[in-house]
N, C-alpha and C positions, 0 to 999 in steps of 0.2 A: 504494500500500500504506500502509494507517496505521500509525501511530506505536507500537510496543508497549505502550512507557508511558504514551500516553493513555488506553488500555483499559483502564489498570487503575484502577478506582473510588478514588478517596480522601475519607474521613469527616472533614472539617475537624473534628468535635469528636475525633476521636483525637490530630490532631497539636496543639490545642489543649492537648489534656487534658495530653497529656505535656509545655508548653511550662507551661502552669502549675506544675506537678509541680517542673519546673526551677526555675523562678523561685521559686518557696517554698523549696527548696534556698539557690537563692544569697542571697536575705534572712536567711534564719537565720546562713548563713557571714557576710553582712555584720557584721549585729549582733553578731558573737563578734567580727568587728575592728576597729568601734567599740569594743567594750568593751576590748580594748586597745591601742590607740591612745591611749583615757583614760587607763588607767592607765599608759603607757608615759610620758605626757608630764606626768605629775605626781608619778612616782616615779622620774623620770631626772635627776638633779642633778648626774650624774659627770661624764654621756655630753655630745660636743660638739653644736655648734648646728648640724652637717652631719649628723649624724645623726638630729636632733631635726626639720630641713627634709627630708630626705627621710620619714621617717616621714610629716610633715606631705601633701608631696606626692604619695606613694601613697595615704594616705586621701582626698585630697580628687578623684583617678582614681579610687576602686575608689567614692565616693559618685556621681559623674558614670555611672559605669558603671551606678548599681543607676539612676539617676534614668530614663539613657536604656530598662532594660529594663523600667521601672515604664509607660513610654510606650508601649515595642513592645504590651506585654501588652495595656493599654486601647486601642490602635488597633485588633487585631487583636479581643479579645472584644467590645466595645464597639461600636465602628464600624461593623465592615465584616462582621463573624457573620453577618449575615440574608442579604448576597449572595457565594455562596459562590468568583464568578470574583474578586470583591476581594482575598480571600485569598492568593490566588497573587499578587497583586501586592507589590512589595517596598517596603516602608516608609522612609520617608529615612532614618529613624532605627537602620536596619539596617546601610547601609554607616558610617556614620559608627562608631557602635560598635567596627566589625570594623577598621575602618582602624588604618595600622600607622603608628608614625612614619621 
């Protein structure tokens, strides 16, 4: 008996379309914390230097984050679009991402 879920068709430009969708999303929210992040570490004169390193340290996680989904996006539209079993394959760039410490 086959598989239910292999029967049922999937249009890689749908889950495409919606993965862009996202990533346009999460660039925009980056840009708003770049923008402060700047302005946190140039109008923070009070605040100590633990609060000043972690700011530091989540901006330079949340640029690593967009770097890696700037990757996922050009592997998956770029790459691999023309053959559609690639797609289902998963990108190294996937678990790394998602990985937890």
């Amino acid at each position: 008996m086959a598989d239910p879920a292999s029967s049922v068709p999937i249009d890689p430009f749908q889950l495409l379309g919606g993965l862009l969708a996202l990533i346009c999303i999460s660039f925009a929210l980056y840009g708003i914390g770049v923008a402060q992040a700047y302005v946190f570490m140039f109008n923070s004169k009070n605040d100590t230097i633990r609060l000043k390193l972690l700011v530091a340290i989540v901006f330079i996680a949340e640029t690593l984050h967009s770097a890696f989904v700037l990757r996922l996006l050009y592997y998956y539209t770029l790459n691999v679009m023309s053959s559609f079993p690639a797609v289902s394959i998963i990108d190294w760039s996937v678990p790394v991402r998602t990985c937890r410490l």
